[in-house]
C-alpha positions in Angstrom: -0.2 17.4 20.0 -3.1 16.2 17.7 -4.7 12.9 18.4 -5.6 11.1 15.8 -8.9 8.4 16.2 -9.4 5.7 14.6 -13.1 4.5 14.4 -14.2 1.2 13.3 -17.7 0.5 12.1 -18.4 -1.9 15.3 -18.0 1.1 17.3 -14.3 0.3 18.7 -11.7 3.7 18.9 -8.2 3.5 19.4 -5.8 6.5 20.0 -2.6 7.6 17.9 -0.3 10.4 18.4 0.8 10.2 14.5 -1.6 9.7 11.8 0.3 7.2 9.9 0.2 4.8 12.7 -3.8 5.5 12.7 -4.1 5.0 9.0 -2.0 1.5 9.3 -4.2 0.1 11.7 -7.4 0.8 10.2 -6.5 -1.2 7.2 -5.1 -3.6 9.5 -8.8 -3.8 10.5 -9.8 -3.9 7.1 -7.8 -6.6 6.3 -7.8 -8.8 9.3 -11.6 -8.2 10.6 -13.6 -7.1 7.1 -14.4 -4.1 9.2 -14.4 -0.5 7.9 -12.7 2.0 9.8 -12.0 5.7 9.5 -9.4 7.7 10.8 -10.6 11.4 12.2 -8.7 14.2 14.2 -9.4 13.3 17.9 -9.3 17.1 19.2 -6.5 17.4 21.4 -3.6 20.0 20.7 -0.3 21.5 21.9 -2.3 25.1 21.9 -1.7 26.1 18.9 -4.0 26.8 16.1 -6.6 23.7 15.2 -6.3 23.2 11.9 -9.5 21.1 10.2 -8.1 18.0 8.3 -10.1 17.6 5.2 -12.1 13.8 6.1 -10.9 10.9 3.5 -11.1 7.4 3.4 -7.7 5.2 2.1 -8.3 3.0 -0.6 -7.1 -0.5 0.2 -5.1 -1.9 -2.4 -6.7 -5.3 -4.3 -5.0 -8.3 -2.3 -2.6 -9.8 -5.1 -2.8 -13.9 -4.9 0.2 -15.7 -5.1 1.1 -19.0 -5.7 1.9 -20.2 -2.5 2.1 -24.0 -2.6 -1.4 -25.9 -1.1 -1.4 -27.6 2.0 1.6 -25.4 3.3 5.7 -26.0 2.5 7.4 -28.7 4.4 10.9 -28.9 5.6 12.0 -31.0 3.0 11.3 -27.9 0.4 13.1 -24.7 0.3 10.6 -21.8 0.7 13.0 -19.3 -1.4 11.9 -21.9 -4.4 8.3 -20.4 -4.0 8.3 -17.2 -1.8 7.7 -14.1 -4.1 10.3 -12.3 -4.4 9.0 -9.3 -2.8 8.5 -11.1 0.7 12.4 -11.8 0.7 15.3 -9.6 1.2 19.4 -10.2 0.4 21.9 -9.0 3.2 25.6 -9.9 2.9 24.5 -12.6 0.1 22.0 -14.4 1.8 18.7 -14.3 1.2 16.2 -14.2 3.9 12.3 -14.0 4.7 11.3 -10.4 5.4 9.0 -9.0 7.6 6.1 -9.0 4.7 7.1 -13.1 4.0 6.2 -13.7 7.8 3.0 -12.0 7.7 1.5 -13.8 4.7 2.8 -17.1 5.7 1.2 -16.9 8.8 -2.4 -15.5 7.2 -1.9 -18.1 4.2 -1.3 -21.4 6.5 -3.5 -19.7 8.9 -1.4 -19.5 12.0 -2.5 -16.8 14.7 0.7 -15.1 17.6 0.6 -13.5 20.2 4.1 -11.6 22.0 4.6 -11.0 25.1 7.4 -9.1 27.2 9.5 -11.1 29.5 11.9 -9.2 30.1 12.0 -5.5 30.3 14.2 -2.8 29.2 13.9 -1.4 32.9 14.8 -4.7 34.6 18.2 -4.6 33.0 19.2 -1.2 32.7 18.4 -0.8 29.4 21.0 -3.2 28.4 18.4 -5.9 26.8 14.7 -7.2 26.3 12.8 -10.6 25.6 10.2 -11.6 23.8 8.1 -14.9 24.3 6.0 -15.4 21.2 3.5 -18.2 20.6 2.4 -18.9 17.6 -1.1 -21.5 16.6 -1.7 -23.3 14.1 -4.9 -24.3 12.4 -4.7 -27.6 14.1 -4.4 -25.6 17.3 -0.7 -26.7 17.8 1.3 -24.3 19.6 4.9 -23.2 18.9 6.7 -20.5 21.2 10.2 -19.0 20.7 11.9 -16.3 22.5 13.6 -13.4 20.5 16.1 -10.8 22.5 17.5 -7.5 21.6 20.7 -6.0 23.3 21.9 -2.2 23.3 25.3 -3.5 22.2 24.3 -4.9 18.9 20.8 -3.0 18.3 20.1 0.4 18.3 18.6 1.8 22.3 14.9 2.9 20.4 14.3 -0.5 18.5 15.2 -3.2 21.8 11.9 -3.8 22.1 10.4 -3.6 18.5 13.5 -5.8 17.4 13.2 -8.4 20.3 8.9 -8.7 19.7 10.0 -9.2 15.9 12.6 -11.4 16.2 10.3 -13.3 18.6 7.0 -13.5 16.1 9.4 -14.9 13.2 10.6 -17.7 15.1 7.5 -18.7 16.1 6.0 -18.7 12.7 8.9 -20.1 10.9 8.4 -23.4 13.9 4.7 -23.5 13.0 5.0 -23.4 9.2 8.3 -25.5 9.4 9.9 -23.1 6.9 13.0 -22.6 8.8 14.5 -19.5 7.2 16.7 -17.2 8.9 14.8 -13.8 8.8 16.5 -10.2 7.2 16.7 -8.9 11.0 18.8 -11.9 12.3 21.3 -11.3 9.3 21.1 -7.3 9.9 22.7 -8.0 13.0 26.0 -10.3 14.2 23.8 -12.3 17.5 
């Protein structure tokens, strides 16, 4: 299998087994850090034939501004009011914050989270996994929240993407006092 290696200019690799995931994170690097990075061929096979992979750079997209309202939304306003359409989705007739809407409101009202696993898929069987997520804001507030993931209402190979998801939003929704239900808690009867 080819490895793919991303490089960033401050001398940091990381490893990916598909190049997408490579190319993702080094605009994630771009973006979050202001730090160029390159994605290369890392030189490991299956055996077959190595193929050379012609060397490009992806072109970040211009950040599009938004008029996101200053000094942050409050509970007393309804964030669908504002939020770009985009950064919401519509599932059974309601209309919730999407993965996208999370990400910028936590970069816009500058709020940093971290996840972490509680509980493993291989401490119950495969049956469930939690999520602690704690989210910061620029006041250095905390907010944590908890998301979960079962095999009988999510599917076995997104438990644990689902649970660390489900997890992040909470805790950004708490920190930005938005509120709204996100598009994976609506995919889903919890």
């Amino acid at each position: 299998m080819t490895e793919f290696v991303v490089e960033a200019d401050n001398g940091k690799t990381f490893s990916y087994d598909q190049r997408a995931e490579a190319e993702e994170h080094a605009k994630k690097i771009k973006r979050d850090f202001d730090i160029d990075a390159h994605v290369r061929v890392g030189g490991q096979t299956d055996g077959g034939e190595v193929i050379e992979e012609p060397s490009h750079t992806v072109e970040t997209p211009e950040t599009q501004e938004y008029d996101l309202p200053e000094g942050g939304p409050s509970v007393d306003e309804d964030p669908l009011v504002w939020m770009p359409d985009e950064f919401t989705d519509t599932i059974d007739g309601t209309t919730a914050i999407n993965r996208k809407g999370f990400e910028v409101l936590a970069h816009h009202y500058d709020i940093s989270a971290t996840t972490e696993m509680v509980v493993s898929p291989t401490e119950t069987g495969g049956e469930m996994v939690v999520h602690k997520a704690t989210a910061v804001d620029a006041d250095g507030d905390e907010y944590s929240a908890y998301g979960e993931a079962h095999k009988a209402t999510d599917t076995d190979h997104q438990m644990v993407r689902m649970s660390d998801t489900r997890a992040y939003k909470r805790a950004v929704s708490r920190a930005t006092g938005v509120g709204m239900i996100a598009v994976e808690e609506l995919q889903n009867e919890l």
